[in-house]
C-alpha positions in Angstrom: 27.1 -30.6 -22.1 24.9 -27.7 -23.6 20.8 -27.7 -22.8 19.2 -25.0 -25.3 15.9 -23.7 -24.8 13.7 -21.7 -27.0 10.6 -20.2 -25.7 7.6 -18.0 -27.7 4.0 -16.5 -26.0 1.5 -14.8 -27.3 -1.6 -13.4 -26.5 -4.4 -10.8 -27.8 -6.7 -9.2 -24.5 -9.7 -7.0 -24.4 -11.7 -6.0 -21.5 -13.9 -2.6 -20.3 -12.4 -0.4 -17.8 -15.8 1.0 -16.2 -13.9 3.3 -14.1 -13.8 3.4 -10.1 -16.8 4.2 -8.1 -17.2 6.9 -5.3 -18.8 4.8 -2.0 -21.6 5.6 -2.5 -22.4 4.8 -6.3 -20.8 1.0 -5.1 -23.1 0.7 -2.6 -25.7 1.4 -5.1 -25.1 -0.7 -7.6 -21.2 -2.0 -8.0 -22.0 -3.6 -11.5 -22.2 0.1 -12.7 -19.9 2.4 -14.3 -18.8 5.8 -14.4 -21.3 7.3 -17.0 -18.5 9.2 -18.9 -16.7 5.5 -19.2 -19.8 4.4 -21.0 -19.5 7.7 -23.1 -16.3 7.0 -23.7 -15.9 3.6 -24.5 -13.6 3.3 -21.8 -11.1 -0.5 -22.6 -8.2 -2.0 -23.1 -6.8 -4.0 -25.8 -3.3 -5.5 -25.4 -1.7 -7.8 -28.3 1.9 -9.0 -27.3 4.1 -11.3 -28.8 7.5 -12.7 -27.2 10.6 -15.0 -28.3 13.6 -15.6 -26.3 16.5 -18.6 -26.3 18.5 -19.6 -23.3 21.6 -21.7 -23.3 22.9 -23.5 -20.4 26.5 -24.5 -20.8 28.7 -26.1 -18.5 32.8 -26.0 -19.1 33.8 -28.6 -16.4 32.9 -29.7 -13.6 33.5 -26.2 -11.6 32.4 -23.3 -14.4 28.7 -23.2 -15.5 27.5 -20.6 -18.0 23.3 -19.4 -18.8 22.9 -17.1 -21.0 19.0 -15.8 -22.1 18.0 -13.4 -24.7 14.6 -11.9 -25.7 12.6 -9.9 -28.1 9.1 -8.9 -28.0 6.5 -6.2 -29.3 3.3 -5.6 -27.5 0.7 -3.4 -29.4 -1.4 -1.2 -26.8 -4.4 0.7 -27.3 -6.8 2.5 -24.1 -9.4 4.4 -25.1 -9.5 5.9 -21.8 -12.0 8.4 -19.7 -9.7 11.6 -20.4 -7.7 10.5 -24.0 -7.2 8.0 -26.1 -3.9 6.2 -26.3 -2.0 4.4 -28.7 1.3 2.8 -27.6 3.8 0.5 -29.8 6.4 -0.6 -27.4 9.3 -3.2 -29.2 12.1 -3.9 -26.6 14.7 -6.3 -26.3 17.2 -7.8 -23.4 19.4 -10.6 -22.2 21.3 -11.9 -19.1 24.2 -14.1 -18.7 25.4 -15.5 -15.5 28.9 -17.4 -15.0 28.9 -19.6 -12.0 31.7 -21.2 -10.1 31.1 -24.0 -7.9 33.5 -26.1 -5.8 33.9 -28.5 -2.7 36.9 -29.0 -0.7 37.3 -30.7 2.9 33.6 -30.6 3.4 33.2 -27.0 2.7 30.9 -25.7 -0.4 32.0 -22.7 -2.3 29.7 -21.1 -5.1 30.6 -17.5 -7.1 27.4 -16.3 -9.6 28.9 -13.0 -11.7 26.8 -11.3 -14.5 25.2 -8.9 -16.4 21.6 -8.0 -17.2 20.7 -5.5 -19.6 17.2 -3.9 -21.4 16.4 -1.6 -24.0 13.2 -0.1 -25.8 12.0 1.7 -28.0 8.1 3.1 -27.3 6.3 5.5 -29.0 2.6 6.5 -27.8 0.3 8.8 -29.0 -2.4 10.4 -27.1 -5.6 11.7 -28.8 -9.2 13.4 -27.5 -11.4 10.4 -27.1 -14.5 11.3 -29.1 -17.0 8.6 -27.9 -15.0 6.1 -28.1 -13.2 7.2 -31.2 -9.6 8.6 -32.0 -10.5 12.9 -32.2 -7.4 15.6 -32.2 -4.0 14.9 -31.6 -2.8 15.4 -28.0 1.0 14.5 -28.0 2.8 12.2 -29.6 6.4 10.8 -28.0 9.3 8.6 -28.7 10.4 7.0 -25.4 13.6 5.3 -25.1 14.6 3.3 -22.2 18.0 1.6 -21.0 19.0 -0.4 -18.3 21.8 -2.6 -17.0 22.7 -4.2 -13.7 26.4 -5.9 -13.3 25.8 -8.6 -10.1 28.2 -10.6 -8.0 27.2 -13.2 -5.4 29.8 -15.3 -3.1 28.0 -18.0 -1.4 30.0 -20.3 1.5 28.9 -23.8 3.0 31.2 -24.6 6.0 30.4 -28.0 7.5 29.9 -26.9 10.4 26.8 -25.7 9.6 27.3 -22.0 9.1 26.5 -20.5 5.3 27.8 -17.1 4.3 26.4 -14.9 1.7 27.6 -11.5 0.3 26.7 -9.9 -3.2 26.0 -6.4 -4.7 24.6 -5.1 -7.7 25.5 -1.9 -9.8 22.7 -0.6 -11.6 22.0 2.7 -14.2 19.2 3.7 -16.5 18.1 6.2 -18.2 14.9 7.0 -20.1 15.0 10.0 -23.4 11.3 11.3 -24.1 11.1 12.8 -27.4 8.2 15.1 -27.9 7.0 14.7 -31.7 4.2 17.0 -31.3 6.2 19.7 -30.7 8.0 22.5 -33.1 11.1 22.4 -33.1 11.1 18.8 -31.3 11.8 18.7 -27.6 13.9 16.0 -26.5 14.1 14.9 -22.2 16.2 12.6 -20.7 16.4 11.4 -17.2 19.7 9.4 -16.2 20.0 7.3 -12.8 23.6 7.3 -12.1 25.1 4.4 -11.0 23.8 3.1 -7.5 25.3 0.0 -5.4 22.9 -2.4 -3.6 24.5 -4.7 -1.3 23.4 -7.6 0.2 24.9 -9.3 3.2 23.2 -13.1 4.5 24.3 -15.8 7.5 22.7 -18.9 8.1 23.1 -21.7 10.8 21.7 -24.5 10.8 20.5 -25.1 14.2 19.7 -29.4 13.5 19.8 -31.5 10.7 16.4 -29.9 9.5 16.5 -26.7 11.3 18.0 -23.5 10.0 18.0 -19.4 11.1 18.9 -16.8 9.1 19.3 -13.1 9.1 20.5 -10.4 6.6 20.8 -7.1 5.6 20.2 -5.6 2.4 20.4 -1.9 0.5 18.5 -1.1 -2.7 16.4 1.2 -4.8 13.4 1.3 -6.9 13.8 4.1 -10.1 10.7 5.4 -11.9 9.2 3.2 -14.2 8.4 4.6 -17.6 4.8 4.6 -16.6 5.5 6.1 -13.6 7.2 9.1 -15.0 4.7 9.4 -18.1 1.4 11.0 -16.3 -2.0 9.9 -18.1 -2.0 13.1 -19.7 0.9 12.7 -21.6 3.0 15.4 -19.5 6.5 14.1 -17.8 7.5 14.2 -14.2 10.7 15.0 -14.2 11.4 15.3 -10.2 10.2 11.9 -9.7 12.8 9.8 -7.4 14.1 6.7 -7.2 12.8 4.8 -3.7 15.6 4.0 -1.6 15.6 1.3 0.9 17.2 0.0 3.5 16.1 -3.6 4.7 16.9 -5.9 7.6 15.7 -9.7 7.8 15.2 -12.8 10.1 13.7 -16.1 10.1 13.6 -20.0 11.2 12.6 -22.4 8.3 12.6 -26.2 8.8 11.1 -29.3 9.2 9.6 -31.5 12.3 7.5 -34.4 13.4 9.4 -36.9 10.8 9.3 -34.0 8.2 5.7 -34.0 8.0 5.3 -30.0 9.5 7.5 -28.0 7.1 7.6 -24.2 8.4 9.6 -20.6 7.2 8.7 -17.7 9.5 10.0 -13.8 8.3 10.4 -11.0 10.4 11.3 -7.9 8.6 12.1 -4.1 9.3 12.3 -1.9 5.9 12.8 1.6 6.3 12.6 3.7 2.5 13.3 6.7 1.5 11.1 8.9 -1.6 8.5 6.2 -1.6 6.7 6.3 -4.9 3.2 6.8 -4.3 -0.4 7.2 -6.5 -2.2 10.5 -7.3 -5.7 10.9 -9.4 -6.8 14.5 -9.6 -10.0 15.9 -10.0 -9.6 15.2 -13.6 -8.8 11.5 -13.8 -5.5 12.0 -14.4 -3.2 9.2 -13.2 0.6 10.7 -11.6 3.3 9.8 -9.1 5.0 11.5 -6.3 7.3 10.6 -3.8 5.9 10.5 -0.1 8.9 11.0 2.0 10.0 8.2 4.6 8.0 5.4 5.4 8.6 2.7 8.2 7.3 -0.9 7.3 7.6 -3.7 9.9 6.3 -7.6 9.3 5.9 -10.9 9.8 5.4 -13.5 7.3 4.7 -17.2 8.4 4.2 -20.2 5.7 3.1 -23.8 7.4 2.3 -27.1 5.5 1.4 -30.5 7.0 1.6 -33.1 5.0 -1.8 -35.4 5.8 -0.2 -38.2 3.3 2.6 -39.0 1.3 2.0 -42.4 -0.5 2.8 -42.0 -3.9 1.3 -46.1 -4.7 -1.7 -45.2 -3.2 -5.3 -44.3 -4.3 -5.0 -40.7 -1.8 -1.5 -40.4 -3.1 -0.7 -37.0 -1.6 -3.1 -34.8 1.1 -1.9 -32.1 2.6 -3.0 -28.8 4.3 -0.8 -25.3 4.4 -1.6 -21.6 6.0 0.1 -18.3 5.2 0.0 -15.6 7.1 1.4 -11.5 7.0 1.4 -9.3 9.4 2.5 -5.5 8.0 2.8 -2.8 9.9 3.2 0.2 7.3 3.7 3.8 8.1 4.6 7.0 7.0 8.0 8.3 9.4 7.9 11.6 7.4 5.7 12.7 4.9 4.5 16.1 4.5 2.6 17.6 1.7 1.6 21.3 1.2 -0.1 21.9 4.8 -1.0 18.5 5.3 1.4 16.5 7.5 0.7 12.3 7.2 3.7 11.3 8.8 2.5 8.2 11.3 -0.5 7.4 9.0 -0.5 4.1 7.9 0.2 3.7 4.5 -2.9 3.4 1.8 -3.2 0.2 -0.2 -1.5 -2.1 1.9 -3.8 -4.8 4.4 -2.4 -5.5 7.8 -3.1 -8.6 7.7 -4.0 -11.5 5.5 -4.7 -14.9 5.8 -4.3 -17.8 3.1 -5.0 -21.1 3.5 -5.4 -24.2 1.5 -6.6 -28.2 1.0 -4.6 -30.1 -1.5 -5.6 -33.5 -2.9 -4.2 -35.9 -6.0 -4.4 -39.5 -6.2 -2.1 -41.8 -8.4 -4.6 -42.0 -11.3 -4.4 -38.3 -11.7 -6.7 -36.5 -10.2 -6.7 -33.7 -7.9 -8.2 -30.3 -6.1 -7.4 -27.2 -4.4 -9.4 -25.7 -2.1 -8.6 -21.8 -1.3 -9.2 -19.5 1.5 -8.5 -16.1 1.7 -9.2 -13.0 4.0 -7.8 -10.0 3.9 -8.1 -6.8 6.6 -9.7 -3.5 5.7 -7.3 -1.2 3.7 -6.7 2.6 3.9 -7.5 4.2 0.7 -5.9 7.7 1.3 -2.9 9.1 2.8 -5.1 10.7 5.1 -6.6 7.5 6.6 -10.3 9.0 6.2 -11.3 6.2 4.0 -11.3 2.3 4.1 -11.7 -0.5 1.5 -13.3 -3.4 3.7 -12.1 -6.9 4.6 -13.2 -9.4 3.1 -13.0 -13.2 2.8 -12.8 -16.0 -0.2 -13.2 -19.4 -0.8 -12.1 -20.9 -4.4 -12.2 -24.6 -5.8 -10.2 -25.7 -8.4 -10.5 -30.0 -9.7 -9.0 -31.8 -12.5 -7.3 -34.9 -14.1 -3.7 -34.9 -15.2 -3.0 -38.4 -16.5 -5.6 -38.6 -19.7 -3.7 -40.2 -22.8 -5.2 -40.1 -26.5 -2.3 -41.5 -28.8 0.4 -39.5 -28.0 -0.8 -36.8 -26.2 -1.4 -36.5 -22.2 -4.1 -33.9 -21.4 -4.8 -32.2 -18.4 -9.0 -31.0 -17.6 -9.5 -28.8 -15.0 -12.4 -26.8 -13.8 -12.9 -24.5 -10.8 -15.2 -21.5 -9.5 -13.9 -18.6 -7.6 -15.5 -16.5 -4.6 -18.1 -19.2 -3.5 -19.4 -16.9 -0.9 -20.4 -14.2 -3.6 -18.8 -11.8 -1.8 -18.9 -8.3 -2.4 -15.7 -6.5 -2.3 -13.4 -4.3 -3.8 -10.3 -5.2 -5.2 -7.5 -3.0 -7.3 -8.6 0.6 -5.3 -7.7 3.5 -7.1 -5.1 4.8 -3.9 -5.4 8.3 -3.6 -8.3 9.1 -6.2 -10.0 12.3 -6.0 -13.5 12.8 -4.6 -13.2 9.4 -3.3 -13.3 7.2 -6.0 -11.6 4.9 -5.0 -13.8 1.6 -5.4 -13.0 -1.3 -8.2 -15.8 -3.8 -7.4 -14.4 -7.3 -8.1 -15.9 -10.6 -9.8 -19.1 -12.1 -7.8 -19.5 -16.1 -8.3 -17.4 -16.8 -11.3 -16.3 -20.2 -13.1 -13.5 -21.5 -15.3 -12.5 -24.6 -17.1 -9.8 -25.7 -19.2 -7.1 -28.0 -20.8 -3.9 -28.3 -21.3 -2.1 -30.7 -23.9 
């Protein structure tokens, strides 16, 4: 049997980038913006368009193959505070997994093997933004991109209720900036060699609905192209690939005649050249690695299911809380004369609570109610400033089962932040003179179908 799937999106954005605000001009008034911003024009528009086809095909009973390939171009331009950019990125990729699967004297055996691969091929200009208007050529670069990642899993079900699970990944990539600008033409390329990240799991189930796990897990983060591109259009070529180093353990399972379904994560993740945010004094956007940082945490998920009658009017009520708990710190980071190792690391909330409300009856209709708080975040390495906590409540209602001929609609409707809070939400982490502050959306609404 073969299942082929074609898939297509598309979609055309705009929206303002006022710029972050120092505290004291989002006190003031957090609907503002940065008066240059204004000057500027400072926005976004993002066109993208995306087509991709996967095949799932399965030899036999044992051997399974899915295979995916995609194309897309997305069209980005950003008049921005400091320059204006233009950026055409076309950029293609696939990935094909062969899977092996088999059961013998109560024992389950599964093999996944494969290969993912990208490429693109960018080229973005950068130009003096003349109120809002393209002005003198800045650079001008060709940036070429390649990545592949070779993947093996083994997977083993014993019936005794022990599961095994061992895999690793080999990984390169390299990205070539061309300078156009430039006479003669200067041409950069950075190469990440090839790096293994293994991955080693066991689980045992403790009842019939009751399992622990724990695992251990090495890997690496390299530079995105964004990362290694400042906003100025010069190249950090010292920037390092993160590497981690990850242990894990948890209970997930079921109780009280399945109606209390639970998954609680502990986790200790020690990395290496964290990639971290810089803004100088002049807006400009740049990374850096930050050393060693220690990040400890829990993360608990709970759902009770209220009701479960799929014939009924209330067909299905139930209520569900996440929670984290992440302990994030620098173990060694030093910078110039300013030593941050043991201050907790910017961007990140200790804690943060979600919870939720979920009703649909048989007829189709339904609602989600949302709550949300989130602890106080540092905004700098040097801990001196804080984003504050904050909480949420969203409302989302609609109909699924509407028929007109041959067509079933969906109408839904919702508002977000019901409390009108005030808060700030995307900080700019590490932004000279303290601008740090993205005020978010007061009271807002939506509504919308789907056919």
């Amino acid at each position: 049997p073969v299942a082929v799937f074609f898939f297509a999106s598309c979609y055309d954005l705009f929206y303002q980038t006022p710029g972050a605000l120092t505290k004291t001009e989002y006190d003031a008034n957090p609907k503002q913006a940065r008066p240059t911003a204004e000057e500027k024009k400072a926005s976004i528009y993002q066109k993208n368009f995306t087509v991709g086809l996967s095949n799932d095909y399965h030899f036999n009973s044992n051997w399974q193959n899915i295979t995916a390939v995609y194309g897309g171009y997305t069209d980005f331009t950003n008049p921005g505070i400091r320059v204006y950019e233009k950026r055409k990125e076309p950029h293609f990729g696939g990935r094909s997994v062969f899977q092996y699967r088999k059961e013998s004297g109560g024992n389950k055996y599964q093999l996944n093997a494969g290969l993912e691969a990208q490429k693109g091929f960018f080229n973005t200009k950068n130009y003096s933004n003349k109120s809002g208007a393209v002005d003198t050529l800045q650079s001008d670069d060709d940036i070429n991109t390649w990545l592949y990642t070779l993947f093996v899993q083994s997977d083993i079900t014993i019936k005794n209720g022990w599961t095994l699970i061992a895999g690793a990944s080999l990984n390169k990539s390299s990205v070539t900036f061309t300078r156009l600008s430039k006479r003669p033409v200067i041409d950069q390329e950075i190469t990440y060699k090839n790096k293994i990240a293994p991955r080693i799991a066991i689980l045992k189930k403790l009842s019939s609905t009751i399992s622990t796990y724990i695992s251990a897990a090495r890997g690496f983060s390299n530079p995105t192209t964004a990362e290694l591109l400042r906003s100025n259009g010069t190249l950090g070529t010292s920037l390092q690939p993160g590497d981690g180093l990850d242990y894990e353990f948890g209970v997930r399972g079921t109780v009280c005649n399945n109606k209390l379904r639970f998954d609680i994560n502990t986790f200790s993740f020690q990395l290496k050249n964290t990639i971290v945010q810089r803004i100088d004094t002049a807006g400009v956007f740049f990374f850096t690695n930050a050393g060693a940082t220690k990040q400890r945490g829990v993360e608990a998920n709970v759902i009770y299911q209220i009701i479960d009658q799929p014939t009924s009017f209330v067909s299905n009520l139930r209520t569900w809380i996440s929670y984290t708990y992440h302990d994030f710190h620098y173990k060694d980071f030093k910078q110039v004369n300013n030593d941050f190792s043991g201050k907790q690391l910017p961007g990140v909330a200790p804690q943060t609570i979600v919870a939720g409300l979920d009703f649909s009856s048989v007829r189709g209709w339904y609602s989600n109610i949302t709550y949300t708080y989130s602890d106080a975040i540092q905004l700098n390495d040097a801990n001196t400033d804080k984003a504050g906590s904050y909480n949420l409540l969203g409302l989302r209602a609609g109909c699924k089962k509407i028929n007109i001929a041959k067509l079933q609609l969906e109408i839904f409707g919702g508002v977000d932040n019901i409390f009108n809070t005030k808060y700030s939400l995307g900080n700019d982490i590490n932004a000279a003179v303290g601008r740090y502050y993205n005020a978010a959306p007061s009271i807002n609404y939506y509504a919308g179908i789907s056919v």
